[in-house]
C-alpha positions as CSV (number, residue, x, y, z in Angstrom):
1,X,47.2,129.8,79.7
2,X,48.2,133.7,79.8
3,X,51.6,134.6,78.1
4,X,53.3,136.0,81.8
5,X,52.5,132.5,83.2
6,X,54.1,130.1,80.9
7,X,57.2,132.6,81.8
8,X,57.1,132.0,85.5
9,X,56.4,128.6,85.2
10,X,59.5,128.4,82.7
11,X,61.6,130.0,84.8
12,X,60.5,127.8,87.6
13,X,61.4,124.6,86.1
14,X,65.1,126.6,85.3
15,X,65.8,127.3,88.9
16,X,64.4,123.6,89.4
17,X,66.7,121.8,87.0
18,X,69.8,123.9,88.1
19,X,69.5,122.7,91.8
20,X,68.9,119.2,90.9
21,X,72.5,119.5,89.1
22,X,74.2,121.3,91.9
23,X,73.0,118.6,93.8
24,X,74.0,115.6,91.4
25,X,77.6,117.5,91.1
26,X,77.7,118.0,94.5
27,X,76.9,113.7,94.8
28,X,79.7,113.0,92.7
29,X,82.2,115.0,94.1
30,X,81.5,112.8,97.4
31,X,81.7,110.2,95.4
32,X,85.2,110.6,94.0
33,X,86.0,112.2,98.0
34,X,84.9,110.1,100.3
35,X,84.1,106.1,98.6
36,X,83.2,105.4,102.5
37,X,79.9,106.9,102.1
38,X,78.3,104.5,99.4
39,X,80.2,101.9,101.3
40,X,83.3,101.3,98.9
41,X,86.8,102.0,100.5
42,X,89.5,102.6,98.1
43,X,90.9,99.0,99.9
44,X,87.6,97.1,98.2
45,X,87.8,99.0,94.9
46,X,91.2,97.4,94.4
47,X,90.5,94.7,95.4
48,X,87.4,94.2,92.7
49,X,90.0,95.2,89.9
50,X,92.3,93.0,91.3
51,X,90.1,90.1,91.1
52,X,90.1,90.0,87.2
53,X,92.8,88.3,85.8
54,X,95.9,90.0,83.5
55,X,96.7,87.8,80.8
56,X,99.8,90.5,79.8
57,X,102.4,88.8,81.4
58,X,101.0,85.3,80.6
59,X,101.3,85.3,76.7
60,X,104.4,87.2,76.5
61,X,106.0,84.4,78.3
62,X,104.2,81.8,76.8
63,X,103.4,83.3,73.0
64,X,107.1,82.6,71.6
65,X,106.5,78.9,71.8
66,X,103.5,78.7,70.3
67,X,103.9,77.5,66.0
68,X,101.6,78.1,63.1
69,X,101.7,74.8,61.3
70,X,100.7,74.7,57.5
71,X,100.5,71.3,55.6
72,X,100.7,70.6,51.7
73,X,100.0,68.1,49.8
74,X,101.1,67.0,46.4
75,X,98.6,66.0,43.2
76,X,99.1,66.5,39.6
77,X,99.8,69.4,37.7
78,X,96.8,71.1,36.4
79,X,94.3,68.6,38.1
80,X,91.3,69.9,38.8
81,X,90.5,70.7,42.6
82,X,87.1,68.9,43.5
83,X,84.5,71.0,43.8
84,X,86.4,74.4,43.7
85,X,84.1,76.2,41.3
86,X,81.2,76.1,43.6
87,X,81.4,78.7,46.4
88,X,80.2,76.7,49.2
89,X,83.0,74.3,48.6
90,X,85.0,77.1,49.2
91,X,83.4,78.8,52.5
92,X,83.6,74.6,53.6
93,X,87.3,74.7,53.0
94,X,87.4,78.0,54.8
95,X,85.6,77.0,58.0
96,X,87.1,73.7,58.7
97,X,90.8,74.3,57.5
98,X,91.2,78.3,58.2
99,X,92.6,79.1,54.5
100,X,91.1,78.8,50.8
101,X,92.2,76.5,48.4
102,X,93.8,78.4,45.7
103,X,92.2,78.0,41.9
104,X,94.0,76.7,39.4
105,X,93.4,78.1,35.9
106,X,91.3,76.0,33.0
107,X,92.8,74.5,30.4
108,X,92.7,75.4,27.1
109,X,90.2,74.3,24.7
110,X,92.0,71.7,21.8
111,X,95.4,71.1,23.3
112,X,96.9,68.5,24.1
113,X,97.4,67.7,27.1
114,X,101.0,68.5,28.4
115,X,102.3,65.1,30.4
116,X,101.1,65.7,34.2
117,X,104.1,66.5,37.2
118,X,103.5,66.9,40.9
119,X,103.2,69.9,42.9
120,X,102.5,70.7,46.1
121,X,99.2,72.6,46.8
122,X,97.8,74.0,50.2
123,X,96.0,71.1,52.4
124,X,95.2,72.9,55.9
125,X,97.0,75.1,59.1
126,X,96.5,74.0,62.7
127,X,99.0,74.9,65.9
128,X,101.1,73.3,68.0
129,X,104.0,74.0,70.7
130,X,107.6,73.6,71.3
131,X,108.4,71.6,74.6
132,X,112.1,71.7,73.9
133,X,115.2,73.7,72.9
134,X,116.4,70.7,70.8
135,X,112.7,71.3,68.4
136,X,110.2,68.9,69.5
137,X,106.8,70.0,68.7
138,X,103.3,68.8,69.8
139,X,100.0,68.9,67.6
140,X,97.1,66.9,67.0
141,X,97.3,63.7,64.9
142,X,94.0,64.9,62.7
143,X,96.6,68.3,61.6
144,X,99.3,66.5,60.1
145,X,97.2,63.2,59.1
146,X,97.6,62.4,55.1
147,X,100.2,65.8,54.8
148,X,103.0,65.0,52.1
149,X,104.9,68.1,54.3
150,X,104.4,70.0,57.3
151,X,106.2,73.3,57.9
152,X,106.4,74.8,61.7
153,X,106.4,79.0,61.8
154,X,107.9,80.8,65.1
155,X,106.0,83.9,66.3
156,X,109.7,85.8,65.1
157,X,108.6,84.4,61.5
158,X,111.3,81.4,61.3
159,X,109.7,78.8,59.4
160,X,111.0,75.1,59.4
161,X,110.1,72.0,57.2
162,X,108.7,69.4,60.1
163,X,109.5,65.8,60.2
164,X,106.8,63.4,62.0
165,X,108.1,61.4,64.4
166,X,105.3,59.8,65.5
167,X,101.3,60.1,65.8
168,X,99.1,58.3,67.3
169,X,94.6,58.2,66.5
170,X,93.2,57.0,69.4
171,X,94.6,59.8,71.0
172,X,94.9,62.7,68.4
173,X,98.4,63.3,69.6
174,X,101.5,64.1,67.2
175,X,105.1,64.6,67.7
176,X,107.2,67.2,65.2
177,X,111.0,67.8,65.1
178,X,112.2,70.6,63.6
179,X,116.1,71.6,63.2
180,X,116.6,74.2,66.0
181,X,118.7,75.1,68.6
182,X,117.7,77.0,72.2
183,X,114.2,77.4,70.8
184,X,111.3,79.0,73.3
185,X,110.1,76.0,74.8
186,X,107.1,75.5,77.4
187,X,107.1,73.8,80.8
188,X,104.2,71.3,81.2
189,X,102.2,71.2,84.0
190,X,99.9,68.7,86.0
191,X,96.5,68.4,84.8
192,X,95.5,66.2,87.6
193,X,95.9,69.2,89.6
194,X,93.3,71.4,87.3
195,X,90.3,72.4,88.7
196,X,87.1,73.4,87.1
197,X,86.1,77.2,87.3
198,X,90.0,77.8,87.0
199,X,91.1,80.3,84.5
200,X,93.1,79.1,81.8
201,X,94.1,80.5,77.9
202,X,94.5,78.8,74.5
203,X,96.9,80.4,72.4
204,X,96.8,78.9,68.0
205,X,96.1,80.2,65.0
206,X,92.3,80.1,64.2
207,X,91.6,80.6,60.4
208,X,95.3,81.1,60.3
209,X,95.6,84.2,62.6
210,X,98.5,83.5,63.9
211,X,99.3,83.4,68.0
212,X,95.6,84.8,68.8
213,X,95.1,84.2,72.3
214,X,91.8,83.4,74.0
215,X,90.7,82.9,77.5
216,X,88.3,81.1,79.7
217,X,87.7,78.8,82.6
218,X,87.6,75.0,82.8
219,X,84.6,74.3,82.6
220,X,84.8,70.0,83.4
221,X,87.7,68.0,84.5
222,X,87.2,65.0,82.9
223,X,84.7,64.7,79.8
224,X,84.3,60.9,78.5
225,X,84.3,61.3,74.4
226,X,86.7,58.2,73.8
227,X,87.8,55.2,75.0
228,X,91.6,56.4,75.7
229,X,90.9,59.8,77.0
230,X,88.9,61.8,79.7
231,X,89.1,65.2,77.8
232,X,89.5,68.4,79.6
233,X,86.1,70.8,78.8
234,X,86.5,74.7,79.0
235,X,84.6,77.3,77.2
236,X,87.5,79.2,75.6
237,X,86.8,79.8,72.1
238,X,88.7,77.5,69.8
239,X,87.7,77.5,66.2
240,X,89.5,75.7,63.1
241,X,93.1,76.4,63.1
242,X,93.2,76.1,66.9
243,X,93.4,72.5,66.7
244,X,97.1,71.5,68.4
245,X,97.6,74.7,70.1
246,X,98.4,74.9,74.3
247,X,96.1,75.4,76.8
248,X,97.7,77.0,79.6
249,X,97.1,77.7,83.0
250,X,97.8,80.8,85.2
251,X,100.9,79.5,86.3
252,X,102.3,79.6,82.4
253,X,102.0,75.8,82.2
254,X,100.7,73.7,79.7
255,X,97.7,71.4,80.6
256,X,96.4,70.5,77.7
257,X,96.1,70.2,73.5
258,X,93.1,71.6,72.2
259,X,91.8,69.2,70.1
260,X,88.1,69.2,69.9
261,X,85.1,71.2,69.5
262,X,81.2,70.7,70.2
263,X,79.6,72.4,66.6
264,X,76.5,72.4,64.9
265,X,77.9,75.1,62.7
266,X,81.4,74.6,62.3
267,X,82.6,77.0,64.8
268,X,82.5,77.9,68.2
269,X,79.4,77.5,70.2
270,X,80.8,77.8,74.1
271,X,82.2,74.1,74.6
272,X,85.9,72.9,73.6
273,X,88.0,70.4,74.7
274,X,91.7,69.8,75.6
275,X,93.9,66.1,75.9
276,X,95.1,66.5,79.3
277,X,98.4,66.6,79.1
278,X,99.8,64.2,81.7
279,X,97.9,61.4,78.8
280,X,99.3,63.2,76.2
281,X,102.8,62.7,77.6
282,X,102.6,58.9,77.8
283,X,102.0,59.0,74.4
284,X,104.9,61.4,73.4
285,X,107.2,59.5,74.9
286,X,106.8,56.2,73.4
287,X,106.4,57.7,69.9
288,X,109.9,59.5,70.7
289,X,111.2,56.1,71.7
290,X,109.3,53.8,68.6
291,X,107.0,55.4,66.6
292,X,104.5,54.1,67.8
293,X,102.1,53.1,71.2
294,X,101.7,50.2,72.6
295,X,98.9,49.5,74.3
296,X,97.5,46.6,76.5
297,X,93.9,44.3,75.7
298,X,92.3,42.1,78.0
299,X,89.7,41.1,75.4
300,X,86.0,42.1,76.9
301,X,83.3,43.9,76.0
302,X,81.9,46.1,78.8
303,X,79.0,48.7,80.1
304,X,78.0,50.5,82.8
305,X,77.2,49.6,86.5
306,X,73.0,51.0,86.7
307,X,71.6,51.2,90.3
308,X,69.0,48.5,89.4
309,X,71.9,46.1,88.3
310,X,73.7,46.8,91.3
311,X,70.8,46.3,93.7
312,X,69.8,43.3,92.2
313,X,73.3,41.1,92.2
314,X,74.3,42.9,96.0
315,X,76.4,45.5,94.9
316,X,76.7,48.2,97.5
317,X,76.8,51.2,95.1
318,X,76.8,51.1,91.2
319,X,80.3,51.2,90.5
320,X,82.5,49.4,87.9
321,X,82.6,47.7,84.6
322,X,79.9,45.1,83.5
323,X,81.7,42.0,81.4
324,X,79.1,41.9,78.5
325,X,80.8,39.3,76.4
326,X,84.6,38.0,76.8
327,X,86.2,37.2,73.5
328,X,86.6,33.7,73.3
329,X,90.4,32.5,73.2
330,X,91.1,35.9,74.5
331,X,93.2,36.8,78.0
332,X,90.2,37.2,80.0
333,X,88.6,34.2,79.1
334,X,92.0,32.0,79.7
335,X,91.7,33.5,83.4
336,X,88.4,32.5,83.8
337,X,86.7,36.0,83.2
338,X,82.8,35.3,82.6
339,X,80.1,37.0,81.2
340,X,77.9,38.9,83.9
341,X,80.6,39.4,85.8
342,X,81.9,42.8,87.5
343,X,85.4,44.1,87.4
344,X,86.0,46.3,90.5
345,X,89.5,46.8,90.9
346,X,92.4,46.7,88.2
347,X,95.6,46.3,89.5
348,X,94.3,47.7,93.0
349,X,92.8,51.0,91.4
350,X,89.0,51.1,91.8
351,X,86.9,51.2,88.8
352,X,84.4,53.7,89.2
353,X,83.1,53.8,85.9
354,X,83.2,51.4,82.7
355,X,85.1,54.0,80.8
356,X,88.0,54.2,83.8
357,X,88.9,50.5,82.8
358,X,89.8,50.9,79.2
359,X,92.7,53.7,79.7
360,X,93.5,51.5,83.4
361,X,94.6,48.2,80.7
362,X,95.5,50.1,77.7
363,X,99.0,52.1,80.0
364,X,99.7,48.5,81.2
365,X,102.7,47.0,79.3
366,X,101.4,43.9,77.4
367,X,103.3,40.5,78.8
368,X,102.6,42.0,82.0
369,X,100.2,40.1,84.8
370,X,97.4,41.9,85.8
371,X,95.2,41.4,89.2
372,X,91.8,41.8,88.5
373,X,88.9,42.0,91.3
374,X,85.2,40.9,90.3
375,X,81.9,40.8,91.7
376,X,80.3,37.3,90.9
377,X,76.9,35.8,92.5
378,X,77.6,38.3,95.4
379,X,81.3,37.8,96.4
380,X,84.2,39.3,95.1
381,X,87.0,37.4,94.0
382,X,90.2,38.1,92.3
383,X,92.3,36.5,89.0
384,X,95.4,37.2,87.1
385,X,95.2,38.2,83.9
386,X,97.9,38.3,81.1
387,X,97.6,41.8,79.0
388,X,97.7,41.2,75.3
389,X,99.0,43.9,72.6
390,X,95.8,46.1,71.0
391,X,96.0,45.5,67.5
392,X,97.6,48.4,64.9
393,X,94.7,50.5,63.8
394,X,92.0,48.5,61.2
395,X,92.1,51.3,59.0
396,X,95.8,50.9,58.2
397,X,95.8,47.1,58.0
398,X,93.2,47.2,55.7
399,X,94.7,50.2,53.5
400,X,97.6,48.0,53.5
401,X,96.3,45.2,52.2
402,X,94.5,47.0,49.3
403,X,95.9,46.7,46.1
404,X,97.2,48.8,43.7
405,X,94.0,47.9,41.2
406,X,91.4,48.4,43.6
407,X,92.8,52.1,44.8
408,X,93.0,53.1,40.9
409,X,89.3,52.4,40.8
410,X,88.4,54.5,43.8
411,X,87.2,58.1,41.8
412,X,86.6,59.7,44.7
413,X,89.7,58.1,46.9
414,X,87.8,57.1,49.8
415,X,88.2,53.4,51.4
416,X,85.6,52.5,53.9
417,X,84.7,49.8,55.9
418,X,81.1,48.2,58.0
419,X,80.1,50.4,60.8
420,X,80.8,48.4,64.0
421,X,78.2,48.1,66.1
422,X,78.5,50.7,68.8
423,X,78.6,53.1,65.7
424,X,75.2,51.9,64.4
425,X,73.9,52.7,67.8
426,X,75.4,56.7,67.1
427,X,74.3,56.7,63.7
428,X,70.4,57.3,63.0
429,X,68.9,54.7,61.3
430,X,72.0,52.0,62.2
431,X,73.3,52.8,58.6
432,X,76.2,53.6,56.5
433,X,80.0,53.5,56.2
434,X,83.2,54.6,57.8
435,X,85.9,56.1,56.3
436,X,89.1,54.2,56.6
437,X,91.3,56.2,54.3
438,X,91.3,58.8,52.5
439,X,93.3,60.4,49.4
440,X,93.4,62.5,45.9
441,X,89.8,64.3,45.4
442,X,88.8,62.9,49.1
443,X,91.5,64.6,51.1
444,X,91.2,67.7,49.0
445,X,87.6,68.2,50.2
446,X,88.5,67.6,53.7
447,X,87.3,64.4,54.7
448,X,89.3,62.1,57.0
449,X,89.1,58.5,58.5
450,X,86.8,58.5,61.2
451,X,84.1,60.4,59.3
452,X,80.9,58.3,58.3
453,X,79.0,58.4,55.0
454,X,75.3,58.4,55.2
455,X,74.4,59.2,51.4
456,X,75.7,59.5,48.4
457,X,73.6,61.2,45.9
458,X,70.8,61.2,48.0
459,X,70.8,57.8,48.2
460,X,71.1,55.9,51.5
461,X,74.5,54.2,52.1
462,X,74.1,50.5,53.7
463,X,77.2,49.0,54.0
464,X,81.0,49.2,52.5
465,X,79.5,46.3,49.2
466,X,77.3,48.9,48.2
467,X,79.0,51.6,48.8
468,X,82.0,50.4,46.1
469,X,79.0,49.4,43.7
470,X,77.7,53.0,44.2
471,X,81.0,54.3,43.7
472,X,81.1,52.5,40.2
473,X,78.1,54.0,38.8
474,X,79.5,57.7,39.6
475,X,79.1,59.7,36.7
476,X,82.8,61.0,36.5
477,X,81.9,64.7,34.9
478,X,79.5,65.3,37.7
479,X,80.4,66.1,41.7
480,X,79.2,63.6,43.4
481,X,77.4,64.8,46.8
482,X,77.9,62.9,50.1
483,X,76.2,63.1,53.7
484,X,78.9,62.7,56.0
485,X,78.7,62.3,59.5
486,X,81.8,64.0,62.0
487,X,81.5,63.6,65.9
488,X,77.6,65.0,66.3
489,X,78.0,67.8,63.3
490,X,76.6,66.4,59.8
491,X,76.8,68.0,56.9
492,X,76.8,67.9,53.0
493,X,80.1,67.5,50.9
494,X,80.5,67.7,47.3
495,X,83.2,66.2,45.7
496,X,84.1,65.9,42.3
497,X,85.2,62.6,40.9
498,X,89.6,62.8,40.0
499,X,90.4,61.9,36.5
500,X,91.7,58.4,36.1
């Protein structure tokens, strides 16, 4: 190629690339002139903006009413956290309770030991809301369960010392009062109404960041995770810390207390979910009235309507709950309930699915007279049924009946008791123990009732017999390491026996 012509050809691709920008300038300038000729009027560029919601408004009316709640717990002076030299113990207490558990200094070599007082040490921060100017707050159960105090912080940096008024585990639901007058407060809303793909906000404290808001859609109406409560599923992100906080529609409204999360890390993977809180309200108001719920029992086991059982006993469609076994002396057997049959109707509400019948009896005031619809050798029929009272929660009557020797012998301050037998289905290999209560090196770790030991030590947990012989053996200068099962997230925890 001769010198002259890579100058013309240069020059060439010059003149080139300027047209091509006069041209692309000349583009925009339509563009930004005339939207009409790529189609977009000004009207359905508005509109597109328009279309994505402005949370602005939202959480500055709703924010103020949302609390930081931190709860202590009191142990002896200069006792030894469990397991809070090693720094996984730490990053556990971290990601499951939002804060880290302060270290306490070693004591000195050769002194005596000065005699041993109780102080109150950090145990874990959740949310909550206000729902009145008077200073009745809402949280989960699982926030303030096992707290020797609970303190309730305002978004203007108020704090208050909490008293529980009620709480109730088979719902997760928690009533506070604190000492306040013409506090922010919010309005609750209908989550019948909710409908999935609708926008909605959670506002808490995750890992103790005080009112951090988060958004999303609902995502299900109606998710079946306990016998009490069709959940509410959405994927806003709630992580530890979040756990008690509003969920809030468009309309500034609460619909819901986050409560749970779907983890196989500990934090947020897309799926959360919220008590509705139309349930959540029956509960607060009988713990405001007794301390307590009161719920109603018919005394059946049952499972799910398939098409193939339906089909074969003339069931139009597979609907209802399937009587498995009715506990003998019980209400259902004393109105002639039987095995194999099918409960249709409760009270004139259909039962569409096994898990509708359960919350249908449990809101019925026990004494009451219940009619009952079943489906037996193809024909319905219909009896009356007395509701009984459900029975105060296992785990307390049996913490209440331990004694004070057999609690002094516990190193690690965990009670358990036999799985039952829909948890042995849950639990791979149909093995190990649930925890009943918990206290001392235990609750410092995090565990809770409700959580179920596989191993300890490596070594497979059977039942609660072996567990206490296990627990015996322990080697009381050396953490003791335990596989413990929470929802569908397992994971190791060490624990460090506490000094008799």
């Amino acid at each position: 190629m001769k010198k002259s012509q890579f100058f013309v050809n240069a020059k060439s691709v010059s003149t080139l690339f300027s047209t091509l920008l006069t041209t692309a300038v000349l583009s925009a300038s339509m563009v930004v002139l005339a939207p009409g000729v790529l189609g977009l009027t000004p009207s359905a560029m508005a509109a597109s903006v328009a279309g994505l919601p402005d949370f602005t408004e939202l959480v500055e009316k709703t924010g103020p009413a949302v609390v930081n709640i931190r709860t202590t717990e009191k142990v002896m002076q200069g006792q030894a956290m469990p397991g809070m030299e090693d720094e996984q113990m730490q990053e556990f207490f971290r990601r499951f309770f939002g804060a880290p558990m302060p270290k306490q200094a070693p004591a000195p070599k050769n002194r005596k030991a000065p005699q041993q007082q109780e102080e109150e040490v950090p145990r874990g921060v959740g949310s909550g809301f206000i729902i009145s100017q008077d200073g009745y707050v809402l949280t989960n159960t699982h926030v303030v369960d096992g707290a020797s105090e609970v303190y309730v912080k305002l978004t203007d940096k108020r704090e208050f010392k909490a008293k529980v008024i009620g709480a109730d585990k088979r719902t997760d639901v928690a009533v506070l009062k604190i000492e306040g007058g013409k506090l922010p407060r919010l309005n609750i809303g209908d989550s019948e109404k909710i409908k999935a793909g609708e926008w909605v906000i959670a506002i808490g404290s995750p890992f103790d960041l005080d009112n951090t808001v988060t958004a999303g859609i609902v995502s299900a109406k109606a998710r079946d995770t306990g016998d009490y409560l069709p959940l509410i599923q959405t994927d806003v992100a709630v992580n530890p810390g979040n756990s008690g906080g509003p969920l809030i529609n468009m309309r500034g409204e609460v619909i819901g207390i986050n409560s749970q999360i779907y983890s196989r890390s500990g934090g947020y993977m897309g799926i959360s979910f919220a008590i509705p809180i139309d349930e959540a309200m029956r509960v607060v108001e009988q713990l405001k009235s007794s301390g307590k719920v009161t719920r109603g029992r018919i005394g059946v086991q049952i499972g799910e309507v398939s098409k193939d059982v339906a089909e074969s006993i003339g069931l139009p469609k597979a609907q209802g709950a399937l009587v498995s076994r009715v506990e003998s002396g019980g209400p259902a057997e004393k109105a002639g309930l039987q095995d194999g049959d099918v409960i249709l109707k409760f009270n004139g509400v259909a039962v569409e699915k096994s898990s509708d019948l359960p919350r249908m009896v449990g809101v019925t005031k026990p004494g009451s007279k219940a009619v009952v619809s079943v489906w037996r050798k193809g024909a319905a029929r219909e009896v009356t049924v007395t509701i009984a009272e459900v029975e105060a929660d296992k785990s307390a009557q049996k913490a209440d009946k331990k004694s004070k020797k057999e609690q002094a012998s516990n190193v690690l301050g965990i009670y358990v008791s036999d799985l039952s037998d829909a948890q042995r289905k849950e639990v791979p290999g149909g093995q190990g123990v649930v925890i009943d209560t918990v206290d001392g090196a235990a609750a410092q770790v995090g565990l809770r009732a409700g959580d179920i030991i596989l191993t300890m030590n490596n070594a497979d947990v059977k039942d609660a017999k072996q567990f206490a012989a296990m627990l015996a053996k322990l080697d009381p200068k050396k953490a003791a390491v335990l596989l413990v099962r929470r929802g569908d997230a397992t994971q190791f925890v060490p624990i460090r026996p506490q000094a008799q």
